[in-house]
N, C-alpha and C positions, 0 to 999 in steps of 0.2 A: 395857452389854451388847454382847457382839461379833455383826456380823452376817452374813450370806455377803454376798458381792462380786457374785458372777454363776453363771452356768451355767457349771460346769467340764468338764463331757463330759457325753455320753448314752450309754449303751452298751445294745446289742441284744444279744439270744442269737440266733446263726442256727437254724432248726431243720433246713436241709439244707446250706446252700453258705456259710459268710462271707463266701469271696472274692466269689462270685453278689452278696451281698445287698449287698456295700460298688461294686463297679462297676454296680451298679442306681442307688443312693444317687447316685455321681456322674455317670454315664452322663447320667441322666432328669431327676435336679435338677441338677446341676453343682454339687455339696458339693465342694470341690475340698479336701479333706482329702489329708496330706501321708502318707508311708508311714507315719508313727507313730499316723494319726486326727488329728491337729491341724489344725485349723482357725480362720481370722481372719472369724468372719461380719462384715459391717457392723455400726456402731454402729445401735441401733435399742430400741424400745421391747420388751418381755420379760412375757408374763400371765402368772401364776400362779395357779389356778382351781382349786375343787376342787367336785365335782357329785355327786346324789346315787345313791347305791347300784341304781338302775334304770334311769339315764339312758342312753337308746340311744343319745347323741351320739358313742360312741367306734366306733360299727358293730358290730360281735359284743359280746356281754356278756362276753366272756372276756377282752378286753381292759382291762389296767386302766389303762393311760396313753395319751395320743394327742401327737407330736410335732406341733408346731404350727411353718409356717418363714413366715417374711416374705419377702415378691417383689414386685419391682419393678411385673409387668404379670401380672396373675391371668389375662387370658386367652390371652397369648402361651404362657404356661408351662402351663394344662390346654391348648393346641394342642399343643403340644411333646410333654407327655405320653401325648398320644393317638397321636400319629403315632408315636411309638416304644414303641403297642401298649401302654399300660400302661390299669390299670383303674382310668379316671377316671369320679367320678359325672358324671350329667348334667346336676345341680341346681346353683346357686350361691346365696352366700343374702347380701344388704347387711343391714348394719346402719347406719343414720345416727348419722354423727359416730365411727363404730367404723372399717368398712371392710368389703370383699366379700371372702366365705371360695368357698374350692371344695376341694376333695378327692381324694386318690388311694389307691391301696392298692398296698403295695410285694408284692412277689412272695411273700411269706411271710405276706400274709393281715391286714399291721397299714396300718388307716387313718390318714392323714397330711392333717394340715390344713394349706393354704393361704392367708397370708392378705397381699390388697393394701389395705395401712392408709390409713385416709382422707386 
């Protein structure tokens, strides 16, 4: 059986700006995506989850996927994104033997998970 390899891109639909929503992306996270969207993340571990039909994990119910990034220091980078004004929760949640998640929401209303692995 053939299987995928990896995550080969993610793509957003903007609903007002692309250009906005991709210098937000790198601006506030430092996705350092090249003119074409290509990006070299660090090697790193990768969940694939799937939850059920009412789960408010994603924040609004209209959303039906949640990008999930790995970071080095989970609370340097919600400082980071506070200071450059972005709307980060004020919660963080550990799980033992997993790692500490926190949250932000990119300017177009999709929440984005944070997470520094154990």
């Amino acid at each position: 059986m053939e299987r995928v390899l990896g995550i080969g891109g993610y793509f957003l639909r903007s609903v007002a700006d692309p250009e906005a929503l991709g210098a937000w992306y790198r601006d506030c996270l430092g996705l350092d995506a090249d003119e074409n969207g290509l990006w070299h993340p660090d090697a790193g571990p990768t969940v694939f989850a799937t939850f059920e039909p009412g789960t408010d994990y994603f924040g609004s119910p209209t959303q039906q996927i949640m990008l999930n990034f790995r970071v080095r220091d989970l609370d340097a980078m919600l400082a980071q994104l506070r200071a450059k004004g972005a709307d980060v929760d004020a919660e963080t949640q550990e799980m033992d033997g997993v790692g500490t998640f926190g949250w932000v929401t990119d300017p177009e209303g999709r929440r984005i998970e944070l997470w520094q692995p154990a």
